[in-house]
TITORVO-164183 format. One record per atom (N, C-alpha, C): x, y, z; residue in three letters. Coordinates in steps of 0.1 Angstrom, whole numbers, padded with zeros to 4 digits, always signed. Example, Ala and Ser with C-alpha at 12.3 -4.5 7.8 and 13.67 -1.06 7.14 Angstrom:
BEGIN
+0132-0057+0078ALA +0123-0045+0078ALA +0132-0033+0078ALA +0128-0022+0071SER +0137-0011+0071SER +0129+0000+0079SER 
This chain:
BEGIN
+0113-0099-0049UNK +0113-0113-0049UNK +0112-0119-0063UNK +0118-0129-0063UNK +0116-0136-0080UNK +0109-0148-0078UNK +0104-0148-0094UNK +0091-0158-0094UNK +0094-0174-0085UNK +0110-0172-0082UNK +0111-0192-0077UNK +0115-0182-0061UNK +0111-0169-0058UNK +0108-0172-0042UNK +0120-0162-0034UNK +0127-0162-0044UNK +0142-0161-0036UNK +0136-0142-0031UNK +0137-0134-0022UNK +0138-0125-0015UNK +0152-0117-0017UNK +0152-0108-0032UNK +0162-0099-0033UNK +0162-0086-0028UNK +0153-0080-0017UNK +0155-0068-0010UNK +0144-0070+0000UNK +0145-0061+0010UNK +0136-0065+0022UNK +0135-0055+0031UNK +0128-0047+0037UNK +0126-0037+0043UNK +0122-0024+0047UNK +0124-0015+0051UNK +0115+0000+0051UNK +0127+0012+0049UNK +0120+0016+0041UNK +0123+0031+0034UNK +0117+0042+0048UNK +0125+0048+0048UNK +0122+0060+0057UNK +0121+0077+0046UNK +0110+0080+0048UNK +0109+0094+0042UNK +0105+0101+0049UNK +0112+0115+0046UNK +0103+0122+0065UNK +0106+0139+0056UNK +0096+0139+0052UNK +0095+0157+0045UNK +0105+0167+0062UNK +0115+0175+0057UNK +0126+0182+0065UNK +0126+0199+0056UNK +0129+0206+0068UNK +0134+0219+0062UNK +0148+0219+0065UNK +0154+0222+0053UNK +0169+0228+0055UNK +0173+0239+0049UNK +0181+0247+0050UNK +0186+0259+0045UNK +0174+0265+0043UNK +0160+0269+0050UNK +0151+0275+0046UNK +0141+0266+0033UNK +0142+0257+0026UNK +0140+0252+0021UNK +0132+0234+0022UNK +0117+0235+0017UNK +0116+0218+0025UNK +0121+0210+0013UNK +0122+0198+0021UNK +0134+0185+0013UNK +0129+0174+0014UNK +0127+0163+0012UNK +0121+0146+0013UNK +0138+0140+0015UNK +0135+0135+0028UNK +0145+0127+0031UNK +0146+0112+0018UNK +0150+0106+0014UNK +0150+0091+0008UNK +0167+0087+0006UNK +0168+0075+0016UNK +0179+0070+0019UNK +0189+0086+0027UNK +0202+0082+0020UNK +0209+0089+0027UNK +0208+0107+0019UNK +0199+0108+0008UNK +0195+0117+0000UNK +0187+0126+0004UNK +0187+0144+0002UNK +0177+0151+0004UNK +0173+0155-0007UNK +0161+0154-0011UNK +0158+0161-0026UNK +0147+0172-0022UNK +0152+0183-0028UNK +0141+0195-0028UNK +0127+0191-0031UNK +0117+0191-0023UNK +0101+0190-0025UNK +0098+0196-0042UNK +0104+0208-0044UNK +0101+0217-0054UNK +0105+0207-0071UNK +0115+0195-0065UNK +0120+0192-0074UNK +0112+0178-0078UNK +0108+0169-0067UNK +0098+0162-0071UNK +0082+0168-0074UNK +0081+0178-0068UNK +0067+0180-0073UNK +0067+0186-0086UNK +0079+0193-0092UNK +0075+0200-0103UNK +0069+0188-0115UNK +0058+0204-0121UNK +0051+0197-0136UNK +0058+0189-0143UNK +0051+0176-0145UNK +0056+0170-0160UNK +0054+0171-0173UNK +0061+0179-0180UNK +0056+0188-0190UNK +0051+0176-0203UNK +0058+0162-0200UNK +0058+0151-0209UNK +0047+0152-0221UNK +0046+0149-0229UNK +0038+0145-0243UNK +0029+0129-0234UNK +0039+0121-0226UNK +0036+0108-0220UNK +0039+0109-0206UNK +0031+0113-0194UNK +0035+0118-0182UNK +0031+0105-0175UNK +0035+0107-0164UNK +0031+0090-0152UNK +0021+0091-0150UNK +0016+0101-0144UNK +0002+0107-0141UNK -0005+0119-0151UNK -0017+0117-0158UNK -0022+0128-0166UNK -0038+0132-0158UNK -0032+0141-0158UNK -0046+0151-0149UNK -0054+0157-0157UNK -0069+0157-0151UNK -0069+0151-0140UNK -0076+0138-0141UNK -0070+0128-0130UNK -0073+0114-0135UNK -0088+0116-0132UNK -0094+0103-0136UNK -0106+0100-0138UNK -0113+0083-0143UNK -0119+0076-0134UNK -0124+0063-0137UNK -0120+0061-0154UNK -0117+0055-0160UNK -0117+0049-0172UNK -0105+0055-0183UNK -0101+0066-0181UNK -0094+0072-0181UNK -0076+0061-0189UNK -0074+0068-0201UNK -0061+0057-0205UNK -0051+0071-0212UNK -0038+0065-0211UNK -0029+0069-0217UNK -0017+0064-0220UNK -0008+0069-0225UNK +0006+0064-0229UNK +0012+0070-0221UNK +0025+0063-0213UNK +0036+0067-0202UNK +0046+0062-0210UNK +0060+0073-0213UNK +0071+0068-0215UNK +0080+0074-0208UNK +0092+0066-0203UNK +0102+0073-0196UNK +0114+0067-0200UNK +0126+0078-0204UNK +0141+0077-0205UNK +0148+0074-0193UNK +0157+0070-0184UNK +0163+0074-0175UNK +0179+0068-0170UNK +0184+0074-0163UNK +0197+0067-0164UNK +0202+0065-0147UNK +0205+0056-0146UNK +0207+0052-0132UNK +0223+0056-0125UNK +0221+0056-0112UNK +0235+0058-0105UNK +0249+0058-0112UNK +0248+0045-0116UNK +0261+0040-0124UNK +0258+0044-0139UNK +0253+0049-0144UNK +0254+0048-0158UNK +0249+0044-0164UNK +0237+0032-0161UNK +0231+0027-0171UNK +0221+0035-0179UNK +0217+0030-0190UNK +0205+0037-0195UNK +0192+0031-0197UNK +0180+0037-0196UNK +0168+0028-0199UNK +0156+0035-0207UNK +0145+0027-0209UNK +0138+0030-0211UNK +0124+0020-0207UNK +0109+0029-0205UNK +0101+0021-0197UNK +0091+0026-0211UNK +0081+0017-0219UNK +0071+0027-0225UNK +0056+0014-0217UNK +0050+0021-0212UNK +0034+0015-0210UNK +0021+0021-0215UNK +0015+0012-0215UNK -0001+0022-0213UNK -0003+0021-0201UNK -0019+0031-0195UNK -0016+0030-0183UNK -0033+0036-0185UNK -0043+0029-0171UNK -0053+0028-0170UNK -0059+0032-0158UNK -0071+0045-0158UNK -0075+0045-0139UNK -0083+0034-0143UNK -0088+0024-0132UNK -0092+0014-0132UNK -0105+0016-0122UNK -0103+0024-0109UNK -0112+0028-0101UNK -0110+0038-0096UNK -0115+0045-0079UNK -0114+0051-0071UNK -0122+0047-0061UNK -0120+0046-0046UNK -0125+0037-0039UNK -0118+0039-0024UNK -0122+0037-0015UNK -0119+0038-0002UNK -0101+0025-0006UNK -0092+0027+0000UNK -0080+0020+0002UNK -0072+0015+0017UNK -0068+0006+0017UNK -0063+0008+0034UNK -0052-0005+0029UNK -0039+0006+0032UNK -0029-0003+0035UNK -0021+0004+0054UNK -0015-0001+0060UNK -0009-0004+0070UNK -0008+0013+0075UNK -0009+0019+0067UNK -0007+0039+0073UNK -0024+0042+0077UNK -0031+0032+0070UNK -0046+0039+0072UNK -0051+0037+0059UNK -0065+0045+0063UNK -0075+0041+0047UNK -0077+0057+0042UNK -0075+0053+0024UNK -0077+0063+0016UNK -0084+0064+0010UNK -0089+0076+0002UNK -0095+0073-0012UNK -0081+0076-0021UNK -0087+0064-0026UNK -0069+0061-0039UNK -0082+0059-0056UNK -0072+0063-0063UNK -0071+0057-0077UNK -0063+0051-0079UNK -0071+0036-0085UNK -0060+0024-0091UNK -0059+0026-0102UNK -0044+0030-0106UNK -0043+0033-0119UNK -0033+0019-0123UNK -0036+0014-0133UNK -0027+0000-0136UNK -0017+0004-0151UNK -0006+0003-0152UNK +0004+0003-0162UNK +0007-0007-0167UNK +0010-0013-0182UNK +0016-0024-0193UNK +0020-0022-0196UNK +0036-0030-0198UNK +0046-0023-0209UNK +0056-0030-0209UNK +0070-0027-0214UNK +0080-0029-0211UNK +0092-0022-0206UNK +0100-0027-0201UNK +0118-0022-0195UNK +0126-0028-0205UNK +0137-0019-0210UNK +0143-0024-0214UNK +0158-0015-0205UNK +0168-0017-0209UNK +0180-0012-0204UNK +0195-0013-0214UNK +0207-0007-0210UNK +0215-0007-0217UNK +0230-0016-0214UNK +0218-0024-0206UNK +0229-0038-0203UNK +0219-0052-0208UNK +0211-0045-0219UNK +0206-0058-0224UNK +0191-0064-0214UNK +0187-0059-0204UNK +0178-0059-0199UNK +0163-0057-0205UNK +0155-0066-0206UNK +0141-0065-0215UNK +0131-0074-0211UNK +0120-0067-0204UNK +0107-0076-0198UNK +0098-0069-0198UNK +0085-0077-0198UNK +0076-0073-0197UNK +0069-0069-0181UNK +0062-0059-0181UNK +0057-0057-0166UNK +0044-0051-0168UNK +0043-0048-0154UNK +0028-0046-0150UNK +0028-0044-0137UNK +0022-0029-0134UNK +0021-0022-0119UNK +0009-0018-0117UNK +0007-0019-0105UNK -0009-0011-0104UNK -0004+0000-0092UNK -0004+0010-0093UNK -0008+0022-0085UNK -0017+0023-0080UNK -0017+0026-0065UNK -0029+0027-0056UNK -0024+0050-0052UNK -0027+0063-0058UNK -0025+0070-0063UNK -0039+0074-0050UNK -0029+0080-0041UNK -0044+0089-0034UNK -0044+0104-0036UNK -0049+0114-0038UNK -0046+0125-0033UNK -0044+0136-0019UNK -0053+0130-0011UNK -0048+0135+0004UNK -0037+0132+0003UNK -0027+0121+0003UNK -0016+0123-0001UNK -0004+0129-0009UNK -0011+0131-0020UNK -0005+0134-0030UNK +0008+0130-0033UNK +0009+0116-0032UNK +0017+0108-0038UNK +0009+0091-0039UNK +0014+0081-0040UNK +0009+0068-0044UNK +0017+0061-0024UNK +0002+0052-0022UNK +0001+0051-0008UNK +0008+0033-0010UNK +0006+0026-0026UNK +0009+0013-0028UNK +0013+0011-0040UNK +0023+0005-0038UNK +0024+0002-0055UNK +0031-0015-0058UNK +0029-0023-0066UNK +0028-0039-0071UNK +0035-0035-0084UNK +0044-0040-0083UNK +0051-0046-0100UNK +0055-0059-0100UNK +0051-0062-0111UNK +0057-0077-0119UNK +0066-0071-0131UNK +0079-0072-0128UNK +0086-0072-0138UNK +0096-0083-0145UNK +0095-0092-0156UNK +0101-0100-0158UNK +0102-0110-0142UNK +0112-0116-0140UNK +0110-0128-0132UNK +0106-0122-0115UNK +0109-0106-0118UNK +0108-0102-0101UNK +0092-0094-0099UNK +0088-0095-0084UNK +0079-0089-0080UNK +0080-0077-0069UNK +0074-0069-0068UNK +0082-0058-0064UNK +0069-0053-0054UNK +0069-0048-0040UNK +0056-0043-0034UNK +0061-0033-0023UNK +0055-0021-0026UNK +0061-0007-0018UNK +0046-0005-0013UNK +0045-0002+0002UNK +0033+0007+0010UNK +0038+0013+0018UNK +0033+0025+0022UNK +0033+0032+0033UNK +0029+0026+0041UNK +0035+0028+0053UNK +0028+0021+0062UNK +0029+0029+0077UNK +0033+0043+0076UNK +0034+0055+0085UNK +0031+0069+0078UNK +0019+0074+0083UNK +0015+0089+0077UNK +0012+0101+0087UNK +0017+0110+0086UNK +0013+0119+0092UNK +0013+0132+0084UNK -0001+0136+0089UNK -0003+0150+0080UNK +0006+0161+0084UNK +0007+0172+0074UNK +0021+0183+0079UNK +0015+0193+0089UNK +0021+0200+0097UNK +0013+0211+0106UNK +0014+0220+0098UNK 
């Protein structure tokens, strides 16, 4: 959504952990990506997450990346645990760490703002159950809102 309202995307993401060829996969969009490939270590100097978190807890996050088409970017923040605490968005209630990030985006179509996300980061999960960005004039809010543990 941008700050005057207007509603630039809208809807639900479906992810549904799958085995294929012997192998498990995370469905996202029309994509299967190997489990092995999002969970592996981030070996980063500046990682998204630095373990193991902990109330008060600060660091630097920077990330390179380049998108579908070609663009290029870059994100550098600090980033803060802020708490740990019982959580409840629409899948159920967690214990989450809010971890909050500052920084900027920049890109290679001239793109440059300032933002600010807070991560709601549970580990029964072991992924983030919520996440809020303000980035430049857009606002951005992802939750789970379907969970089920694996057999």
């Amino acid at each position: 959504m941008t700050t005057e309202g207007e509603v630039r995307s809208e809807g639900t993401d479906t992810r549904v952990v799958v085995s294929y060829d012997g192998v498990l996969g995370m469905t996202i969009g029309k994509d299967t990506i190997p489990i092995a490939e999002i969970a592996k270590p981030d070996d980063s100097e500046t990682p998204k997450y630095d373990w193991p978190l902990e109330i008060g807890k600060k660091w630097k996050y920077e990330n390179n990346w380049t998108s579908q088409d070609g663009t290029t970017g870059n994100q550098s923040q600090t980033a803060e645990v802020l708490s740990f605490k019982e959580e409840t968005v629409e899948a159920g209630t967690f214990m989450a760490y809010t971890i909050k990030y500052s920084g900027k985006t920049t890109n290679s179509r001239g793109y440059n703002a300032n933002e600010t996300e807070v991560w709601l980061y549970a580990p029964a999960v072991k992924n983030f159950i919520k996440l809020t960005q303000d980035q430049g004039e857009f606002h951005y809010v992802e939750e789970l809102i379907v969970y089920s543990k694996p057999k």
